[in-house]
Each structure stands twice: as C-alpha cells, then as structure tokens.
TORKOL-4160 file (C-alpha; in steps of 0.2 Angstrom, whole numbers, padded with zeros to 4 digits, m for minus):
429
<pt num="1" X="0920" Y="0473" Z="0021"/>
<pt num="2" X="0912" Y="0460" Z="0011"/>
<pt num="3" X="0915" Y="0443" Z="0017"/>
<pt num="4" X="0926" Y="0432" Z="0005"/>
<pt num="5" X="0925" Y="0415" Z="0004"/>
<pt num="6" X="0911" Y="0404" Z="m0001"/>
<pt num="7" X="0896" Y="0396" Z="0005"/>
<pt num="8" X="0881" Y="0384" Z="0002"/>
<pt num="9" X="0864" Y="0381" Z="0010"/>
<pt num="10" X="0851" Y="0365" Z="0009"/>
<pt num="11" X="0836" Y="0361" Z="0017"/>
<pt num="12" X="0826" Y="0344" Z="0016"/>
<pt num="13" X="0810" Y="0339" Z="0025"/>
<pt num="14" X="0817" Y="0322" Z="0032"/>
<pt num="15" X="0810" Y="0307" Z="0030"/>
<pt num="16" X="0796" Y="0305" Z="0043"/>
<pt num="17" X="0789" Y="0325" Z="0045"/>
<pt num="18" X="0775" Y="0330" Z="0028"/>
<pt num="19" X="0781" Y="0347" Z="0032"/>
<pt num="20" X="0798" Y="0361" Z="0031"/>
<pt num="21" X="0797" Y="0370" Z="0048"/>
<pt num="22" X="0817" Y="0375" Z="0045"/>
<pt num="23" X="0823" Y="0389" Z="0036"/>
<pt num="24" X="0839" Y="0393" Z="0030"/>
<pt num="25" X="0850" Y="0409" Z="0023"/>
<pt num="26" X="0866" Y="0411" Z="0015"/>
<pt num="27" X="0871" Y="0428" Z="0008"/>
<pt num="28" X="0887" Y="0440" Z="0006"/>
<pt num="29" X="0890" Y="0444" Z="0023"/>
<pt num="30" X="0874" Y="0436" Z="0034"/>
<pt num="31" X="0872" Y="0417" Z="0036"/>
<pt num="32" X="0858" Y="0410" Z="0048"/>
<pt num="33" X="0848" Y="0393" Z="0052"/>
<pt num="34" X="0831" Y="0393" Z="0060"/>
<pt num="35" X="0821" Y="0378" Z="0066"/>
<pt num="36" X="0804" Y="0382" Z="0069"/>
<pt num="37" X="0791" Y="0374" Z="0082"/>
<pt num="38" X="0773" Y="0377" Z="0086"/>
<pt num="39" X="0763" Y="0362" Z="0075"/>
<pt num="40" X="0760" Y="0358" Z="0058"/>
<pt num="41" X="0757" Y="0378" Z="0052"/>
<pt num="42" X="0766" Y="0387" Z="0066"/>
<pt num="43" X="0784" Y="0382" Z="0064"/>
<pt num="44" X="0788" Y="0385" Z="0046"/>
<pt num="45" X="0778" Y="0404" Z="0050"/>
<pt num="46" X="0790" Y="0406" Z="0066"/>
<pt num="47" X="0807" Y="0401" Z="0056"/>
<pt num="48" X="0801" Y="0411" Z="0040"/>
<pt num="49" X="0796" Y="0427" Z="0050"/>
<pt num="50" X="0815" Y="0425" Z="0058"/>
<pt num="51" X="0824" Y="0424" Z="0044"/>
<pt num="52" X="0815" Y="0439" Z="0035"/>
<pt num="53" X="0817" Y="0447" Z="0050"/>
<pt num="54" X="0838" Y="0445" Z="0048"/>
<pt num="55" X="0838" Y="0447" Z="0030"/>
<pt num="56" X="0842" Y="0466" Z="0031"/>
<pt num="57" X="0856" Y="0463" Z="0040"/>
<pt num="58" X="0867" Y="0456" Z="0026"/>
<pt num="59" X="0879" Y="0471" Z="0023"/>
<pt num="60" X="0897" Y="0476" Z="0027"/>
<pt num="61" X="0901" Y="0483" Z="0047"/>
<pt num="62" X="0910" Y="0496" Z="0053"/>
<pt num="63" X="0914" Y="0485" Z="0067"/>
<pt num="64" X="0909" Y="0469" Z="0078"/>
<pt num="65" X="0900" Y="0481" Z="0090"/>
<pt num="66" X="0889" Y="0486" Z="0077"/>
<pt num="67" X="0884" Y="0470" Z="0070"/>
<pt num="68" X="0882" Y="0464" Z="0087"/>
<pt num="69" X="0867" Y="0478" Z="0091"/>
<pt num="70" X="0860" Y="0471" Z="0075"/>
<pt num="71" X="0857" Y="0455" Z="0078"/>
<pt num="72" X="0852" Y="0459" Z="0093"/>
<pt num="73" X="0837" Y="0474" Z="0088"/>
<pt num="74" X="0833" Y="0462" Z="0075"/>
<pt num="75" X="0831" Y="0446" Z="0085"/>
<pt num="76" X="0820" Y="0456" Z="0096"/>
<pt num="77" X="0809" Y="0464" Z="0085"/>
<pt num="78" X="0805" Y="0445" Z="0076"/>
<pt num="79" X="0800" Y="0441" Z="0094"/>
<pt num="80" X="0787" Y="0455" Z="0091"/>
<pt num="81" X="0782" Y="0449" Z="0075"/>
<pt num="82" X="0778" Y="0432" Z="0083"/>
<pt num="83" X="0768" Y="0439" Z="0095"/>
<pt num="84" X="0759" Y="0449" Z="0084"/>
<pt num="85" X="0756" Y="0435" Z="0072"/>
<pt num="86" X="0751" Y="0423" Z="0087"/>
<pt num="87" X="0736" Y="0438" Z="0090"/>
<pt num="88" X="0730" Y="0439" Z="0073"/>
<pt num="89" X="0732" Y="0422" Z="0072"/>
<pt num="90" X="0725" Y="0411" Z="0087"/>
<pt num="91" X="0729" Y="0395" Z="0079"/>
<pt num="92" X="0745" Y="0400" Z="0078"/>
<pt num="93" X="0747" Y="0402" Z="0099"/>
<pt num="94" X="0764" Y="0395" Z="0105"/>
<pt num="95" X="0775" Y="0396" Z="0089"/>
<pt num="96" X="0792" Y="0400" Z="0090"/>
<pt num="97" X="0808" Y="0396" Z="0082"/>
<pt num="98" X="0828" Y="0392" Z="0087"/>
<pt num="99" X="0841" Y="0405" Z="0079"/>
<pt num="100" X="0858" Y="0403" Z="0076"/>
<pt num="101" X="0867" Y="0418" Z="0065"/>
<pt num="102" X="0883" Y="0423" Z="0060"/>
<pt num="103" X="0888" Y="0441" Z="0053"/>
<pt num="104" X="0906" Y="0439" Z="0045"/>
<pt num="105" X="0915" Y="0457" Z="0051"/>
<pt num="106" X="0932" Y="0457" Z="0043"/>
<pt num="107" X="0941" Y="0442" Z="0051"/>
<pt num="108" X="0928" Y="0441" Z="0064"/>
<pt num="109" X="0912" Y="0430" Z="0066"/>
<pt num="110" X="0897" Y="0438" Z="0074"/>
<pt num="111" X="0886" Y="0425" Z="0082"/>
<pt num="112" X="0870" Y="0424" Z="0089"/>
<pt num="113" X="0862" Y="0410" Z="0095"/>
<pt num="114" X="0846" Y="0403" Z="0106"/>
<pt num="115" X="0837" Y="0385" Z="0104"/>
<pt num="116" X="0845" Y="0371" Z="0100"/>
<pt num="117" X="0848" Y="0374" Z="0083"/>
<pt num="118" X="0870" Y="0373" Z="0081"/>
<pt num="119" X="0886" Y="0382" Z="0075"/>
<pt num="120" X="0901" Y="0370" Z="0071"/>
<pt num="121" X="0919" Y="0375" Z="0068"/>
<pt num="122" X="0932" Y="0363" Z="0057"/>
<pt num="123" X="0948" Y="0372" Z="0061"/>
<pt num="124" X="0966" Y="0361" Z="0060"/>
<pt num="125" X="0958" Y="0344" Z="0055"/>
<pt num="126" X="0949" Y="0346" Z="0071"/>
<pt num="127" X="0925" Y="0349" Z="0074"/>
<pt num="128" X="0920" Y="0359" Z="0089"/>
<pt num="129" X="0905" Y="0365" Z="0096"/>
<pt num="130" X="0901" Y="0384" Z="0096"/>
<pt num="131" X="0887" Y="0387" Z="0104"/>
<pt num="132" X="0875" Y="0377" Z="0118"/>
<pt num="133" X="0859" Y="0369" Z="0115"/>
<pt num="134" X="0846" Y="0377" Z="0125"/>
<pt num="135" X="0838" Y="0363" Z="0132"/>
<pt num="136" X="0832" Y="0354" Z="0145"/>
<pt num="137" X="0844" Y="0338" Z="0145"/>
<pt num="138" X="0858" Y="0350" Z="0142"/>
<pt num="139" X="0858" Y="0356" Z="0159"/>
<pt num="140" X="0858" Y="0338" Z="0165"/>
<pt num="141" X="0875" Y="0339" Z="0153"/>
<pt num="142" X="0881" Y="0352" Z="0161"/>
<pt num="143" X="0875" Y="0349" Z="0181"/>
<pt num="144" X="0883" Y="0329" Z="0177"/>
<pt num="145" X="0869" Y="0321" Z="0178"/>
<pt num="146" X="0869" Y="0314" Z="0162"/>
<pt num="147" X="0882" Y="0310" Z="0149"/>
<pt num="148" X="0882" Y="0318" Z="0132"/>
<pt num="149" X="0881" Y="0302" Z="0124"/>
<pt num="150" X="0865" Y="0300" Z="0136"/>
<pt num="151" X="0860" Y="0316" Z="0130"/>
<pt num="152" X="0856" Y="0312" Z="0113"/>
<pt num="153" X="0844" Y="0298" Z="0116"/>
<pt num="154" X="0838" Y="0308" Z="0131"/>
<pt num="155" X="0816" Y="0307" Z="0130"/>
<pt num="156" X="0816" Y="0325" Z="0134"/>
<pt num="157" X="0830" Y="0330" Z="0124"/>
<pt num="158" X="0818" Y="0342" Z="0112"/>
<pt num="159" X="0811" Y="0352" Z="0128"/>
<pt num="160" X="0819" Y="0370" Z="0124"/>
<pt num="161" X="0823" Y="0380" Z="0138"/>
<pt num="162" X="0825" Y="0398" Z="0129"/>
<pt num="163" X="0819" Y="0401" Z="0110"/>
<pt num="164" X="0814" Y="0415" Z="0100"/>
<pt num="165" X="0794" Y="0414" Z="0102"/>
<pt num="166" X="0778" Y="0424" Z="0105"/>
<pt num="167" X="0780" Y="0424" Z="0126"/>
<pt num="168" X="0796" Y="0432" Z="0126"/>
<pt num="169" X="0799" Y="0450" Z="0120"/>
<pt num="170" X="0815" Y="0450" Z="0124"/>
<pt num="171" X="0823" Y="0435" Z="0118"/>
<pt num="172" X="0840" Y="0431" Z="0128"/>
<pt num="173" X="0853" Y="0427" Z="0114"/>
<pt num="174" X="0868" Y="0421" Z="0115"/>
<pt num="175" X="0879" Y="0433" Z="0109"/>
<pt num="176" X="0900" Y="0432" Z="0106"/>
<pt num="177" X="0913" Y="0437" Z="0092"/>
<pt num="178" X="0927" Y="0424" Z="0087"/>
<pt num="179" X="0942" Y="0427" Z="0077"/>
<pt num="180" X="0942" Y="0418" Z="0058"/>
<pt num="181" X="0957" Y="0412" Z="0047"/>
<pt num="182" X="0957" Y="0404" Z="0030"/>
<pt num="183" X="0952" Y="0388" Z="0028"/>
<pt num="184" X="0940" Y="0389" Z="0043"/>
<pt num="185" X="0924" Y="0381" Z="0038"/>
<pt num="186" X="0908" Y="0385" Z="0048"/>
<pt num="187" X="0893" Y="0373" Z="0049"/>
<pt num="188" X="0878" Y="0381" Z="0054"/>
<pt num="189" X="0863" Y="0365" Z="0056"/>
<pt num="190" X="0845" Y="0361" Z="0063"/>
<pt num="191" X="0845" Y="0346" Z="0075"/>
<pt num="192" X="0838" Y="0336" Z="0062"/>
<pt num="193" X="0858" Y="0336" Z="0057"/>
<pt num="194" X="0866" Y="0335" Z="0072"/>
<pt num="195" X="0856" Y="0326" Z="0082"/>
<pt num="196" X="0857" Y="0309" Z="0067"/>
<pt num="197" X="0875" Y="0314" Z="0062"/>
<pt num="198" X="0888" Y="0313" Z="0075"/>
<pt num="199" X="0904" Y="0323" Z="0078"/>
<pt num="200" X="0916" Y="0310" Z="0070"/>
<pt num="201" X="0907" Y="0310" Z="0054"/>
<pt num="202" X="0904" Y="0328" Z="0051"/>
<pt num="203" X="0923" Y="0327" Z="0054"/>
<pt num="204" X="0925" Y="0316" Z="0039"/>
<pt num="205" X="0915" Y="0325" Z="0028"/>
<pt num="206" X="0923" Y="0339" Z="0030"/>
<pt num="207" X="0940" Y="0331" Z="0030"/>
<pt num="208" X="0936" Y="0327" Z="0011"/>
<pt num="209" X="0939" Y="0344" Z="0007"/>
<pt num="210" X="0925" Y="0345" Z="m0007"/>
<pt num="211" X="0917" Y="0364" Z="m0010"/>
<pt num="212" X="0904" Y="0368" Z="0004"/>
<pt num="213" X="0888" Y="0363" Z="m0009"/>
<pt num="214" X="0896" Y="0345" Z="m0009"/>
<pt num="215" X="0899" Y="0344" Z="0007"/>
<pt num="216" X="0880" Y="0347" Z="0012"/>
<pt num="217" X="0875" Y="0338" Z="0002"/>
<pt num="218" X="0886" Y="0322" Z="0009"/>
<pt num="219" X="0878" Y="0329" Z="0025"/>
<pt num="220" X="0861" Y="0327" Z="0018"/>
<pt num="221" X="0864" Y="0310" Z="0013"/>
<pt num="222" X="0871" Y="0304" Z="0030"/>
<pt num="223" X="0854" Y="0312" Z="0039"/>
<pt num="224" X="0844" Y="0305" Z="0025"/>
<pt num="225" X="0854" Y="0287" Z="0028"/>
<pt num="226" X="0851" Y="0288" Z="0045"/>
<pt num="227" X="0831" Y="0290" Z="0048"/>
<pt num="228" X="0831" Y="0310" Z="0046"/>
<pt num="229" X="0815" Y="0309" Z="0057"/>
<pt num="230" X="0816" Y="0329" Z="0057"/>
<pt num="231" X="0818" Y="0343" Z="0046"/>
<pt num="232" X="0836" Y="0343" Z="0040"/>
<pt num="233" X="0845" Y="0360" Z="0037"/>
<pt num="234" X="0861" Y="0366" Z="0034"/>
<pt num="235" X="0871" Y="0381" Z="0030"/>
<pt num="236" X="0892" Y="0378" Z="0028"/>
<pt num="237" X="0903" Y="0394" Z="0024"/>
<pt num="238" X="0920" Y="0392" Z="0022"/>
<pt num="239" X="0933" Y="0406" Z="0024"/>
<pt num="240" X="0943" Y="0412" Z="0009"/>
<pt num="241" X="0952" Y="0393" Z="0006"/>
<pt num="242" X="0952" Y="0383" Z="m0011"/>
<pt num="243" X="0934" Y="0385" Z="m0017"/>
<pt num="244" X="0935" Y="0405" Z="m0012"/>
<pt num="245" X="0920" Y="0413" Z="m0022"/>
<pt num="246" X="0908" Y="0426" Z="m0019"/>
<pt num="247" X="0892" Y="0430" Z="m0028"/>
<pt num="248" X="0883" Y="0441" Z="m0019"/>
<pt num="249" X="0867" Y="0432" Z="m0024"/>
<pt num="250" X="0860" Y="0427" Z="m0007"/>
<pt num="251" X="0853" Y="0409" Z="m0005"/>
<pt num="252" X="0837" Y="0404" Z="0006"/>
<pt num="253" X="0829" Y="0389" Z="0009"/>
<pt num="254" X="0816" Y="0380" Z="0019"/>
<pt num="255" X="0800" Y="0388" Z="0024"/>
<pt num="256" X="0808" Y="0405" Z="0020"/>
<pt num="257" X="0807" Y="0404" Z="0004"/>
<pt num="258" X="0790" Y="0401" Z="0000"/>
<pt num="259" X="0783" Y="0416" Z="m0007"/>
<pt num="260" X="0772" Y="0426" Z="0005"/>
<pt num="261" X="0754" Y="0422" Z="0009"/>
<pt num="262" X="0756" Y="0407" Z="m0003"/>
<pt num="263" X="0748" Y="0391" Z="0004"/>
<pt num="264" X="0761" Y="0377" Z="0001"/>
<pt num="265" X="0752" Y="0360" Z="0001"/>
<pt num="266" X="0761" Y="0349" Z="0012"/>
<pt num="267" X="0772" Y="0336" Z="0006"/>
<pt num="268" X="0762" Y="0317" Z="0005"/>
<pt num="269" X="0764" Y="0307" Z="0019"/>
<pt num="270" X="0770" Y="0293" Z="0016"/>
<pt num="271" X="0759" Y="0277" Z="0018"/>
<pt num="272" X="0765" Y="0262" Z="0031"/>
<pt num="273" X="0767" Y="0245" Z="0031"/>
<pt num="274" X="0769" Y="0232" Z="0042"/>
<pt num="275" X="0789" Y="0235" Z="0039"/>
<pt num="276" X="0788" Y="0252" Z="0040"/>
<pt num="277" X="0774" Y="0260" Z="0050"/>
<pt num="278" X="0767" Y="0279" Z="0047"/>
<pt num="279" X="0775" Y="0287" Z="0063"/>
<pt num="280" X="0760" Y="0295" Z="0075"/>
<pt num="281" X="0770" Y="0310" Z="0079"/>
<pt num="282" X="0778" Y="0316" Z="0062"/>
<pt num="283" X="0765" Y="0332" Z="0062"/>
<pt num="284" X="0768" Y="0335" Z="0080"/>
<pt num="285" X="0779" Y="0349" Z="0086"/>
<pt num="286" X="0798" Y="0345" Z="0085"/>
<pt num="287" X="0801" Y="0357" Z="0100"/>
<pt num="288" X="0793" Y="0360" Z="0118"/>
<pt num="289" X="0794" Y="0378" Z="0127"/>
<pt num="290" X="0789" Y="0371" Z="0144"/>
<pt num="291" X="0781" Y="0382" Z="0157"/>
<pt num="292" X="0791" Y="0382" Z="0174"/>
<pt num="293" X="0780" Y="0369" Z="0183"/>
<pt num="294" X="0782" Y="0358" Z="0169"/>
<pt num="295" X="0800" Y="0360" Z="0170"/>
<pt num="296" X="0801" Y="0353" Z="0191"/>
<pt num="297" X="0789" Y="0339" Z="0185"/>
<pt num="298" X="0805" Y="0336" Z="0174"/>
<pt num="299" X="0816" Y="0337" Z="0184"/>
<pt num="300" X="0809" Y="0324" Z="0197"/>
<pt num="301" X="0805" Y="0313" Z="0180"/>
<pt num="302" X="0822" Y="0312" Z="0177"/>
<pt num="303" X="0827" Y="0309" Z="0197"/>
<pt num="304" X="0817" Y="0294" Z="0195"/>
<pt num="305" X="0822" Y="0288" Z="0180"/>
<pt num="306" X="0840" Y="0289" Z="0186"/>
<pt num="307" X="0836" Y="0278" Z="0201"/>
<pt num="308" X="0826" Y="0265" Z="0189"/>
<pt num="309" X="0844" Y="0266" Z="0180"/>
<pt num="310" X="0852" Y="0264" Z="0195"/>
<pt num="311" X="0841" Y="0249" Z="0200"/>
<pt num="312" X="0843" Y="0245" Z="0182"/>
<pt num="313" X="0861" Y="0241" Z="0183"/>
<pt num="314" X="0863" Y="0234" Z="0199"/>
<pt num="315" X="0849" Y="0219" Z="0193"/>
<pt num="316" X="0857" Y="0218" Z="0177"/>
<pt num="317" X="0875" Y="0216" Z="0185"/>
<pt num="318" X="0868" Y="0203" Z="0197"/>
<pt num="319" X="0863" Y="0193" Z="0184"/>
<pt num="320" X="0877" Y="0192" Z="0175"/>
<pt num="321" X="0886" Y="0187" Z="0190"/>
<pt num="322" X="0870" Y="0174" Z="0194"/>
<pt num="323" X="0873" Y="0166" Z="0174"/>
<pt num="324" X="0891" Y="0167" Z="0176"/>
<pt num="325" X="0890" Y="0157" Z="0193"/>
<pt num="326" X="0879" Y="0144" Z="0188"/>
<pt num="327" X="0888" Y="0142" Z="0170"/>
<pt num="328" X="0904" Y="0138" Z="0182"/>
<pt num="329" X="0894" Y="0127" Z="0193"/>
<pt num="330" X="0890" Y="0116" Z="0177"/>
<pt num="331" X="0908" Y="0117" Z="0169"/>
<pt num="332" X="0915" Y="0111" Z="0185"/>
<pt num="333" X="0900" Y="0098" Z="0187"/>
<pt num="334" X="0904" Y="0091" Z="0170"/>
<pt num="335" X="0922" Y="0091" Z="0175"/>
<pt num="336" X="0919" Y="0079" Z="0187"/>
<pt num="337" X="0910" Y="0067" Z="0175"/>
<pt num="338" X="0929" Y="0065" Z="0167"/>
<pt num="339" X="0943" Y="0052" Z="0174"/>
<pt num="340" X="0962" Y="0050" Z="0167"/>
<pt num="341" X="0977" Y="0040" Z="0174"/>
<pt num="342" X="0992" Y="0049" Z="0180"/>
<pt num="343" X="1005" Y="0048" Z="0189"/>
<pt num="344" X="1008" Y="0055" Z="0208"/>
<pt num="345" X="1024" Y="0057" Z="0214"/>
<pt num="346" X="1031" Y="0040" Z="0212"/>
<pt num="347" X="1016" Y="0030" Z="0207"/>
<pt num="348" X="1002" Y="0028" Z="0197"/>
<pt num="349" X="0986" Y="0037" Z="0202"/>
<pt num="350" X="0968" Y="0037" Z="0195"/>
<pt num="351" X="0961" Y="0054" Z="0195"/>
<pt num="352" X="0943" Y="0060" Z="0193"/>
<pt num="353" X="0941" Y="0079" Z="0182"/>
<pt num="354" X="0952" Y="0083" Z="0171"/>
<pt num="355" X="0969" Y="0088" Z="0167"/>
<pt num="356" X="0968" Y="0106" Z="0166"/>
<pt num="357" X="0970" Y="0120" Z="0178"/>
<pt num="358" X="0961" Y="0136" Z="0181"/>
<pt num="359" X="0974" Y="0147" Z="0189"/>
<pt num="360" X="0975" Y="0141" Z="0206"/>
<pt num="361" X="0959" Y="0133" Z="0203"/>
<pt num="362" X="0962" Y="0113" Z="0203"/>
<pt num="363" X="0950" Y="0103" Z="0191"/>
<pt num="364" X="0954" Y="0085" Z="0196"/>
<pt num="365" X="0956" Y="0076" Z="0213"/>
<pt num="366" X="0965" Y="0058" Z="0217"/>
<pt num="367" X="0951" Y="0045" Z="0216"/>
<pt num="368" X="0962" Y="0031" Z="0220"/>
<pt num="369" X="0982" Y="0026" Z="0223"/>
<pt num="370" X="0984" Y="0011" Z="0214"/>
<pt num="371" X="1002" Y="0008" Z="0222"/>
<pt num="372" X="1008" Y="0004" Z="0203"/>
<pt num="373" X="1027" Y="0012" Z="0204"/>
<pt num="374" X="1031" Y="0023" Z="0190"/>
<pt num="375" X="1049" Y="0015" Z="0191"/>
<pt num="376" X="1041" Y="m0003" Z="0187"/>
<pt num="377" X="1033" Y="0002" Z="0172"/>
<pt num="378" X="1042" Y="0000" Z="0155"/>
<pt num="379" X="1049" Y="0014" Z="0149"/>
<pt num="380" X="1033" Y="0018" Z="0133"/>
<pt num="381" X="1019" Y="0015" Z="0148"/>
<pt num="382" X="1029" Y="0027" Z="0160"/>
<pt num="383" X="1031" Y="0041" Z="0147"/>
<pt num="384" X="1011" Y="0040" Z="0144"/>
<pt num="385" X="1006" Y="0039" Z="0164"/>
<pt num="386" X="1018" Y="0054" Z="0166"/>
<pt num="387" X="1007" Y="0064" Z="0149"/>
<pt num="388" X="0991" Y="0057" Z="0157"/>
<pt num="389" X="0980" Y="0044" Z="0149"/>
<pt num="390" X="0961" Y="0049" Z="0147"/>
<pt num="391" X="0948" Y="0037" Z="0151"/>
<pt num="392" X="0931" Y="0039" Z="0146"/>
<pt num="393" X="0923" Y="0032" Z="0162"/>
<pt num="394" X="0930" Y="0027" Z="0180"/>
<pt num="395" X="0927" Y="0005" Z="0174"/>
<pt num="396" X="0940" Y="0013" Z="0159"/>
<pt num="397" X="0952" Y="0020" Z="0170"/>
<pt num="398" X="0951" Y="0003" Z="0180"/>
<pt num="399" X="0957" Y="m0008" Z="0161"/>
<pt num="400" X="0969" Y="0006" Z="0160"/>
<pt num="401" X="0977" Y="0003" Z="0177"/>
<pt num="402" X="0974" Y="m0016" Z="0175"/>
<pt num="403" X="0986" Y="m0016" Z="0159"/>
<pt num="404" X="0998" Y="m0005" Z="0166"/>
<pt num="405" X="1001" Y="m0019" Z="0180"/>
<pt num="406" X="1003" Y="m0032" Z="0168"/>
<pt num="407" X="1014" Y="m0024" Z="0161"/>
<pt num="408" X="1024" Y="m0019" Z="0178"/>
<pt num="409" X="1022" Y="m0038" Z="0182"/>
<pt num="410" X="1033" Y="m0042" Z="0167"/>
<pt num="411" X="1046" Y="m0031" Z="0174"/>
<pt num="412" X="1048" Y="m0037" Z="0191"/>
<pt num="413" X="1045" Y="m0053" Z="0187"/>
<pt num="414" X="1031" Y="m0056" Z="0197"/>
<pt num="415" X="1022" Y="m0065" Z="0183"/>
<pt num="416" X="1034" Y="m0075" Z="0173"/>
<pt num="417" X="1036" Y="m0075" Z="0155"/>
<pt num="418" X="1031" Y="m0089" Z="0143"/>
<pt num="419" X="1046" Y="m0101" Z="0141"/>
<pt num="420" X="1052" Y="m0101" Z="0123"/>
<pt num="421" X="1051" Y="m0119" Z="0114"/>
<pt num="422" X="1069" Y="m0127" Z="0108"/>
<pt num="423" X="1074" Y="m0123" Z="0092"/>
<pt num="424" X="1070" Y="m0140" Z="0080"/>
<pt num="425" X="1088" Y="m0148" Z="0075"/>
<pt num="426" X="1090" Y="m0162" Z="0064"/>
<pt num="427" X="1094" Y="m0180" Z="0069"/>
<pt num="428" X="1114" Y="m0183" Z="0068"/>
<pt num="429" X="1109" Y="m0200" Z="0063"/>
C-alpha cells in the first residue's frame, strides 16, 4: 500500500561547517536522515553510501515483518559498503554515518534507528521523542547522572556509542513498529536541528499547522537563527491530514544528491573578524566512535568533573551566603548611624536605628529616657512623639527633646508664661 499523505525534506550546510556531511530522503513509502562523520571527505561519503544503500527499499509491504528484514539487510550491507570503501580508500579510514528510517506499512511506521541522528512525533498538540541518541552523555541521562538539560551542553555530547561505520559489519539498529493516525506528523532531523532547536519550539512550529515544506523550512530558519554550527537536515511527513498529497517523485538531499564520482568544491569558508571569528573546528568531524579505553577515560572525565561541579556549588553557594552576610553587616551598620525620638511607654525616649523592623529582628535600641511624659506634652507634640520624629544626628535628637520640654514646661506650668500687658483705655477726664 502506498503511503498517503505528504512530505518535505531540506538540508543546509549551517553556518560554521564549509561542507554537507548530511543526507536526506523523502519518497512514497521510505523517508530517512543520515548525518555522516569521519572528516571533511568521509562523512558526506558514509551518509551518501547510506542513503543509496536504502533507496530500494521505497515500495509497498506485504507486512511490518517484511519491511523490518529490509531495513535491516540493508543497513548491514551499507556497513559493507563502508568497509569496503574505507579499504580502497585509506584516507577514508573511520567514516561512518547515523541512520534513522521509516517505512510507512499501512497504518504502521517501520523505524530504524542508530546514531544520534532523531525521529519526533506531533500527535494531539503534544512533541515526543521516538528514538534514543546513541551517545555517550545519554547514558549519563539514562544512569542520572546527568540532566537532559546538562546533556545538551555536555563537552562529550557528540561521542557516538553505536553508528553505521566501517568497524561494525553488523550494525545493532534500533528497530520497532508504531501504530499511525491522521494528522500524525513525523519529524525526522540531524543534531544540527535538535541539538539548536529545543522541544518547545518544534512544538510551535508544528502547532501552526503550515504544509510540511513550510514547516521545514521555519525549522531551518530557527537552526539558521540560532548558530546552526552543524549540518542542519530534516525530513517531516505527515499522515493523510489537510495537506494530504502524494507524488511519488522521491526527494533527496544533502550529500546524497550530488551526482556520483563528481568532486563538489566545498562551500567558501567564511572569513573572521574580530566580531565573529572563523571557528578552528568547523572541518573537524561532527561525531566521535570512541574505542572502549577511550570510553572509561570518559567515564572518569566526567567523575571528576561532576566532583569540580560539586565543589563548584558548594563555593559558589558559600559565597553568596559570605556577600549576603557582609551586605547585612553594613545595613545594620548604617542603621545605627540613624537616631529618631519616640515615645516608650509613657515617656519620651531617644532611640539610635531606625524605625523599622525586620521580622523579629529589632533595628533601633533606647539610647536615652529623657523622663519627658508623653501626658505633659501638648496634644500636636504627643501625636508626633507617638509617629516618631527623625533626627539627622544624636546633637538633633538632643534640640528635638530640648523643644519637646519647653513645650511640656508650658503645660505643667513649671515655666510661667509671659504676663499679657493691660489693655490701653482712655482717660475718663
């Protein structure tokens, strides 16, 4: 049965890289990505070689079964090709190449997978992972060593832990069958997609519910946006749904559709500034297939790391709590630089600090009783003891307190008021 629905694939070089090491392929039944490693020559040979390899296997199955044995003899006999090609080619030694395929079988997906190189699902407004990067900091993921948000920055995130290359001639792929519905939309991408675009926005795109040719491309733009320091490819299919089409026309991209034994000059590097230098690895290898000892150097590269992140934290958390001790210090310092008259009880008081509080935390003291009662005051000064008065020194605080007892004098009659003159009358005479 021939796989309705529609489909789009795109490949860019990126930004930093002079070369295409990805491939891509879109036809009626067979959709596959392929990011390729071994140097500057190597990588775009290892995707190409894979992607040929598949081509063939674009027709309709008589069942899951069948297209699973497929993929399979197929996958294995491009890991012969690249051993082969790695003999008759020295200078090619060490190429290889990630695979992730799907074989649309009636409302079934046939998927393959190995590298790191990965197979998104949209289904009901949600984006989940497929498949699982073979890499090194994925088992760090998976033992919990490591965050996934840790994972993405990880320095050894590109060491591959299986891939389709010339030391295996029997490459272990991942191999399952999920059930399909309409409207399911399949995103098959190199990490030079997912590892610059996260989750949430692929989610977005998707959510805009453009044809899959648009939506790549609004992926392109967001790797593109973002740095795209690595090959960029992508292949999205949608099932059946609004933009349902099939042409039978098969689409390829990337290395794999250069013609054969044609030398493609590479694209120009670009030239650095002082803004923007020229990156020293963008001809180097995108992927690593370590050899097992490299692997437990690895592994206690990334003990110790995790104890100088340990470390890390504990320093950096002491000195916050150093700064926020000694910013505490000086507030409370400066506090008691402050004076204001208030009232205490039944008298008038002059405190040194201030007039707030910090929780239970008191930030004034009683400096002095000046045995002033609040109930001798006049009614105006008593209302602006009991609010507090701010004095911008202790010798202020002192006038304010001096005024305060003239004006309690007055009250209690401890210092008598002027005696007013007679009134002028006029002489009766």
């Amino acid at each position: 049965m021939v796989f309705e629905g529609s489909s789009a694939a795109i490949s860019h070089t990126g930004k930093v890289r002079s070369n295409n090491q990805d491939s891509g392929y879109s036809g009626a039944n067979l959709f596959v990505v392929a990011d390729g490693m071994g140097g500057h020559a190597g990588g775009d040979v290892a995707s190409s070689i894979a992607i040929h390899r598949l081509e063939p296997l674009d027709q309709p199955y008589a069942s899951v079964e069948d297209a699973q044995a497929s993929l399979q003899a197929a996958a294995t006999t491009a890991a012969g090709d690249l051993i082969r090609a790695a003999k008759d080619r020295p200078e090619l030694a060490g190429l290889g190449t990630t695979l992730s395929a799907i074989i649309m079988v009636d409302d079934y997906a046939v998927i393959g997978h190995i590298g790191d190189s990965r197979i998104y699902l949209y289904r009901d407004d949600a984006v989940t992972q497929i498949t699982a990067d073979h890499t090194f900091v994925q088992r760090l993921v998976d033992s919990g060593r490591i965050t996934p948000e840790e994972a993405r920055y990880h320095p050894r995130r590109s060491v591959l832990m299986r891939v389709l290359s010339d030391m295996d001639a029997d490459p272990e792929l991942d191999m399952f069958v999920m059930h399909t519905q309409p409207g399911d939309r399949w995103l098959l991408c190199s990490d030079g997609l997912s590892g610059v675009v996260d989750e949430d926005h692929i989610l977005k795109a998707m959510r805009m519910g453009m044809a899959p040719g648009r939506t790549s491309d609004n992926l392109l733009k967001q790797a593109l946006d973002g740095g795209a320091p690595d090959n960029v490819t992508i292949v999205l299919v949608e099932v059946g749904g609004q933009h349902a089409m099939h042409s039978g026309t098969p689409t390829i991209v990337g290395s794999a559709s250069n013609p054969s034994n044609v030398t493609v000059p590479p694209v120009r590097a670009p030239r650095g500034n002082w803004l923007h230098p020229v990156r020293q690895a963008a001809n180097e290898p995108s992927h690593f297939e370590p050899a097992p000892e490299y692997l437990e150097e690895l592994i206690e590269e990334d003990r110790r790391r995790a104890k100088r992140r340990r470390w890390g934290w504990i320093a950096g958390m002491l000195v916050v709590l150093a700064m926020l001790t000694f910013a505490a210090f000086a507030a409370y310092s400066w506090t008691q630089t402050r004076y204001f008259v208030g009232a205490d009880d039944d008298s008038v008081v002059i405190y040194q600090g201030v007039q707030q509080n910090i929780g239970p935390i008191t930030l004034s003291t009683p400096l002095r009783d000046t045995d002033i009662l609040l109930a001798n005051l006049p009614p105006y000064q008593r209302d602006s003891v009991e609010r507090t008065i701010t004095a911008r020194s202790f010798s202020d605080a002192e006038a304010i307190v001096a005024r305060l007892q003239a004006g309690a004098d007055r009250v209690t009659g401890e210092t008598p008021l002027p005696t007013p003159l007679p009134t002028p009358t006029e002489d009766a005479g």
